[in-house]
C-alpha positions as a printed NumPy array, in Angstrom:
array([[-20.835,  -8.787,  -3.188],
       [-20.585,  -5.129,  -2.014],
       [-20.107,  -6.421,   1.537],
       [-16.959,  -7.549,   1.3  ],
       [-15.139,  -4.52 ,   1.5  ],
       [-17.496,  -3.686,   5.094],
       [-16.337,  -4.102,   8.505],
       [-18.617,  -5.776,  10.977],
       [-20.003,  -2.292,  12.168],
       [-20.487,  -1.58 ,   8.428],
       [-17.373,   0.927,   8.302],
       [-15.332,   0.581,   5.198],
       [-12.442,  -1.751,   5.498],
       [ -9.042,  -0.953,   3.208],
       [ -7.497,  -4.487,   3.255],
       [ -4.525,  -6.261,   4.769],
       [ -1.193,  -5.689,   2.551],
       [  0.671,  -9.053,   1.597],
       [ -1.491, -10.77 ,   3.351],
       [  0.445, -14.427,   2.385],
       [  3.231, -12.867,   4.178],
       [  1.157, -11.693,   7.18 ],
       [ -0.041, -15.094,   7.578],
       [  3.151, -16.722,   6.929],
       [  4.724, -14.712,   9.811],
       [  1.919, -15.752,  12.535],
       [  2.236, -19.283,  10.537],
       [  5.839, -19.64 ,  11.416],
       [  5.041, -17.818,  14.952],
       [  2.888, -20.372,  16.19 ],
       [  4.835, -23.495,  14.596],
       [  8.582, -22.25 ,  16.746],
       [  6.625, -21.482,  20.116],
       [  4.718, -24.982,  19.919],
       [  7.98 , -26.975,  19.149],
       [  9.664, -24.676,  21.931],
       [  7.025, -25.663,  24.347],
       [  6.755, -29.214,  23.578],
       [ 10.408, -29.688,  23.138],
       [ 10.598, -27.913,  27.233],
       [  7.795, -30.176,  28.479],
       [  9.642, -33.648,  26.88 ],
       [ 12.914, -32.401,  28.091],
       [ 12.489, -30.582,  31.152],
       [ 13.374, -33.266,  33.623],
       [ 16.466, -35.   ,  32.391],
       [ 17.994, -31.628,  31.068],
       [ 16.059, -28.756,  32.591],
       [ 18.966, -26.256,  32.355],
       [ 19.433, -27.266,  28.503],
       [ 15.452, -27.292,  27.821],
       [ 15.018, -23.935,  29.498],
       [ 17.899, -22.336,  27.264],
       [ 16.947, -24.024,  24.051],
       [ 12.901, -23.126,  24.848],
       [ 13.966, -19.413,  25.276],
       [ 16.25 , -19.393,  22.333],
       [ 12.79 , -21.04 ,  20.197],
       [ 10.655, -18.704,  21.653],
       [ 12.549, -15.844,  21.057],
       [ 12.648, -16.699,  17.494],
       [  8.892, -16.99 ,  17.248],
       [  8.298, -14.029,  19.069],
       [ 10.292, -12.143,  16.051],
       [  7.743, -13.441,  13.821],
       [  4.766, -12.525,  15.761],
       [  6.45 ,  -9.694,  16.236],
       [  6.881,  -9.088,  12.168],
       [  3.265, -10.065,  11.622],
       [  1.665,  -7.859,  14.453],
       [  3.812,  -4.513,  12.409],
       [  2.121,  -5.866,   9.405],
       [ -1.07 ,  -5.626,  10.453],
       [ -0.733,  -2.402,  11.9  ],
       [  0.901,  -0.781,   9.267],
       [ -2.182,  -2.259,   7.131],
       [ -5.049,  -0.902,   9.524],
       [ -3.403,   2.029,  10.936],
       [ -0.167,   3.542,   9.484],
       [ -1.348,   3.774,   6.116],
       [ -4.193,   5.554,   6.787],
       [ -2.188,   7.973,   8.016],
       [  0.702,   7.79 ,   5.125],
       [ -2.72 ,   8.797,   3.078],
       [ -3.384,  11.782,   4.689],
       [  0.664,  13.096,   4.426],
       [  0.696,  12.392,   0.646],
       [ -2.685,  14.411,   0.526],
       [ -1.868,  16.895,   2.794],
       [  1.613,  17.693,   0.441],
       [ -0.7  ,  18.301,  -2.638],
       [ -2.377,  20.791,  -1.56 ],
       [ -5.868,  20.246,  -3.326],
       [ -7.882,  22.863,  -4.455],
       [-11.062,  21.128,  -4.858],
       [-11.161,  20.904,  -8.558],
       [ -8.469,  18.346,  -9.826],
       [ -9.194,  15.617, -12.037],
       [ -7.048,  12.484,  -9.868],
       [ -6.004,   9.471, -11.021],
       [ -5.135,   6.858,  -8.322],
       [ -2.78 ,   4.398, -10.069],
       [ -2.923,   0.857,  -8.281],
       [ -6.176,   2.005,  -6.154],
       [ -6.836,  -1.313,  -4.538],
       [ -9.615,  -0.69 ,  -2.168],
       [ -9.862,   2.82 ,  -2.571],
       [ -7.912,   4.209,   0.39 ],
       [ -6.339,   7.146,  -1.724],
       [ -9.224,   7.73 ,  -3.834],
       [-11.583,   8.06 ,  -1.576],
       [ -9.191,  10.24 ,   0.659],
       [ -8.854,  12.546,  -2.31 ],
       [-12.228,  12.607,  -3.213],
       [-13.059,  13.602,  -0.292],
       [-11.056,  16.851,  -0.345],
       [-12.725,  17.768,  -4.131],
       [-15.334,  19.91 ,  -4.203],
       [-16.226,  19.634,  -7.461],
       [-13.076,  17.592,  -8.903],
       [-13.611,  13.94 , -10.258],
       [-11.217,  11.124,  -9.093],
       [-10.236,   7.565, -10.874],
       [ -8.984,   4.734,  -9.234],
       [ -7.385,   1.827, -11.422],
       [ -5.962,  -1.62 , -10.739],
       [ -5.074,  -4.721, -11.692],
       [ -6.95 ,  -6.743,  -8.469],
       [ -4.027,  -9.018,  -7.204],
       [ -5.449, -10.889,  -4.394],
       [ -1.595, -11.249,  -3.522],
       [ -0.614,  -8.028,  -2.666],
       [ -4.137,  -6.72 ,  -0.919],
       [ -6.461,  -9.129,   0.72 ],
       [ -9.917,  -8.596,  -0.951],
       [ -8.489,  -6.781,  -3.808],
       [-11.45 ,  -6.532,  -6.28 ],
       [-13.238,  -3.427,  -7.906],
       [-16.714,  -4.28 ,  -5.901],
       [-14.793,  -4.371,  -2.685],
       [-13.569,  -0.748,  -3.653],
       [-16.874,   0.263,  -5.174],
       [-17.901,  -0.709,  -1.528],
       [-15.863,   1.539,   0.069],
       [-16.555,   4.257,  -1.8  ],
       [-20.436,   4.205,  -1.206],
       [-19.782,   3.768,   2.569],
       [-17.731,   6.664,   2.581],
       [-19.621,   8.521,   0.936],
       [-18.089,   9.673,  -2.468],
       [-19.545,   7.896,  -4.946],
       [-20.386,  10.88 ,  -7.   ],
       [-17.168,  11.71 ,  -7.093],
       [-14.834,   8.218,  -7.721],
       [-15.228,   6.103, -10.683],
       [-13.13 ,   2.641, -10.13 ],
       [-11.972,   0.932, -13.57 ],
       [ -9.46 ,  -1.668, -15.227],
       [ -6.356,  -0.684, -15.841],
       [ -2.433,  -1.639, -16.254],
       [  0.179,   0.886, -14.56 ],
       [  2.43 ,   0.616, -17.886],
       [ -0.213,   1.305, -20.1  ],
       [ -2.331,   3.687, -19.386],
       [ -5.106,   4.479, -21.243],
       [ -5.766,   8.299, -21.052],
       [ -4.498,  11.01 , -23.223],
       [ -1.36 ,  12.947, -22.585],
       [ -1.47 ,  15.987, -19.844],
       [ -4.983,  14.756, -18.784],
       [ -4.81 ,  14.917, -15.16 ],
       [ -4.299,  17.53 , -12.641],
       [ -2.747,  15.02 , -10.289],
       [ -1.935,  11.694, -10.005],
       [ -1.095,   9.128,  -6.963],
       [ -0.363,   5.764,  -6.517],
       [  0.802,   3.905,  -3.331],
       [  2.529,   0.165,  -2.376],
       [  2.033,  -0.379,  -6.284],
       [  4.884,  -0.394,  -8.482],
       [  7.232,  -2.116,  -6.658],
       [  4.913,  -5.28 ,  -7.334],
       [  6.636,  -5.044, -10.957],
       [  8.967,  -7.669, -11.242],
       [ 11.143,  -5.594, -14.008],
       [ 12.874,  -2.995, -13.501],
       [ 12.168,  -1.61 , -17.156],
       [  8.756,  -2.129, -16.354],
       [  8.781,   0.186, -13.151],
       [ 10.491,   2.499, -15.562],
       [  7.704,   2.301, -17.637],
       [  4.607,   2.963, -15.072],
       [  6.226,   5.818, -13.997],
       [  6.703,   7.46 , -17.372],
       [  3.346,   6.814, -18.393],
       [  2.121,   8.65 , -14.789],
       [  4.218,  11.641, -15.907],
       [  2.787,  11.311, -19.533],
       [ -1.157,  11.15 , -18.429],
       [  0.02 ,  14.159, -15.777],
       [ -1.017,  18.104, -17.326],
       [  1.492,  20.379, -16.93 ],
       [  1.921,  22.223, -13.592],
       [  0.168,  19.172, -12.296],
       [  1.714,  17.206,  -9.746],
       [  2.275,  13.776,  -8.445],
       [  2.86 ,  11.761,  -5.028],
       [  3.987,   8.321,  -4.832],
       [  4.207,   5.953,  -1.693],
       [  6.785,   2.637,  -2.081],
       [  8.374,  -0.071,  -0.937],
       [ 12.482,  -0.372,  -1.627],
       [ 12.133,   1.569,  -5.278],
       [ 11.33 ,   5.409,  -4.667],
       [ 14.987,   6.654,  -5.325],
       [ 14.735,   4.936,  -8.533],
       [ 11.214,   6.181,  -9.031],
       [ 12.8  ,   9.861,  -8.559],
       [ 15.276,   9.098, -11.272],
       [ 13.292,   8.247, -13.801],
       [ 10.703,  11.53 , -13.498],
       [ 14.142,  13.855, -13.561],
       [ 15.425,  12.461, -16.826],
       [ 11.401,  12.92 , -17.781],
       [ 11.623,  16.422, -17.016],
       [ 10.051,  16.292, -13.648],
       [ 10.67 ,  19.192, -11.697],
       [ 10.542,  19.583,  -8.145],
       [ 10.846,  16.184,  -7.129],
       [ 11.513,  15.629,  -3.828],
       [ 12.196,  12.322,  -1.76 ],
       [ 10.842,  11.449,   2.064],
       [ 13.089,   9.99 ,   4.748],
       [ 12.638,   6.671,   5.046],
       [ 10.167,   4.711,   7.098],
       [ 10.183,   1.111,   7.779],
       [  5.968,   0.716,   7.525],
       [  5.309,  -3.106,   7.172],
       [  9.049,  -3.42 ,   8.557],
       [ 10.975,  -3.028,   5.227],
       [ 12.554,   0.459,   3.458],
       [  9.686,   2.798,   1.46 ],
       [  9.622,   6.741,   1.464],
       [  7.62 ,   9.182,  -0.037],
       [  7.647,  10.682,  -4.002],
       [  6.416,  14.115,  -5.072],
       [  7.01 ,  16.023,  -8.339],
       [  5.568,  18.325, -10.521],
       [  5.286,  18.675, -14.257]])
């Protein structure tokens, strides 16, 4: 149902990243505090100095997983929001590009881009792994894009990363974010970033956002041909390694 991507207020609602692992860390959170406390309250009076250490050691422990989880959370809801609008922002969009958003998920980046188009056209594609977006389905992104707006401009479909379906040199620019690391194989990477450079039209240009893989990422465009290509510092968003990608064709 079209709801599913809508916030209680009926705003548009981009999903929680890894959202096993988000759960996992509050999971593990809640498990070492309650064993700290209980093992405290059974202990306290016989041993209080060696119940109070061993509590604070447990709790500290648990607090680094809340901790972990509460980054996650707001990298999901607030920091990549904001990682949208620099990748945008280094484009430089006229207003008339045809976009491809490789991995869209929910929309975030295709809806962010659409909304810069005047009269441009912008595809978002994806596979739909509940496992690395919570709610990851095409009506939940279909959803998005009426509440924002943009529906005359986005078109969500089907599609695989290392086999794209479009022609060679068909799009004026293409983006993808927290996508391509998902790919087990590092061949495989290899290969959904050739065929982004392959679909791209000369003089276009391309920005990638990832986890762990964007130095590699950078290699593979320059032994494409890629010129231009140019790597972020890195950020530690959802509290592991990723940096910015941009090239041009």
């Amino acid at each position: 149902m079209a709801a599913v991507a809508a916030t209680a207020n009926g705003s548009p609602d981009y999903g929680l990243d890894a959202p096993s692992i988000v759960r996992s860390m509050f999971s593990r959170a809640a498990w070492i505090i309650g064993i700290a406390l209980v093992l405290y309250v059974v202990n306290h009076s016989e041993y209080p100095g060696p119940a109070a250490r061993m509590c604070g050691v447990l709790a500290l422990i648990g607090l680094f997983f809340l901790a972990i989880g509460v980054d996650m959370v707001w990298s999901s809801r607030v920091a990549k929001l904001r990682l949208r609008d620099q990748l945008l922002d280094s484009l430089a969009l006229r207003g008339d590009e045809r976009v491809l958003d490789v991995g869209c998920g929910r929309g975030l980046l295709a809806i962010g881009a659409a909304k810069r188009l005047k009269n441009g056209k912008v595809i978002g594609i994806d596979v739909w792994s509940p496992f690395d977006l919570s709610g990851n389905t095409p009506d939940a992104a279909k959803a998005n894009v009426k509440l924002e707006g943009v529906a005359d401009k986005v078109r969500i479909e089907n599609g695989d990363a290392q086999k794209l379906v479009y022609p060679d040199n068909h799009y004026d620019v293409v983006v993808s974010s927290l996508v391509l690391h998902n790919i087990a194989e590092q061949d495989a990477r290899a290969q959904a970033v050739r065929e982004i450079f392959r679909v791209l039209k000369p003089g276009g240009k391309l920005a990638i956002f990832d986890l762990f893989r964007a130095g590699e990422y950078a290699e593979v465009l320059r032994a494409s041909g890629a010129k231009d290509v140019e790597l972020s510092k890195t950020s530690f968003l959802w509290c592991v390694p990723g940096r910015s990608l941009t090239a041009r064709k």
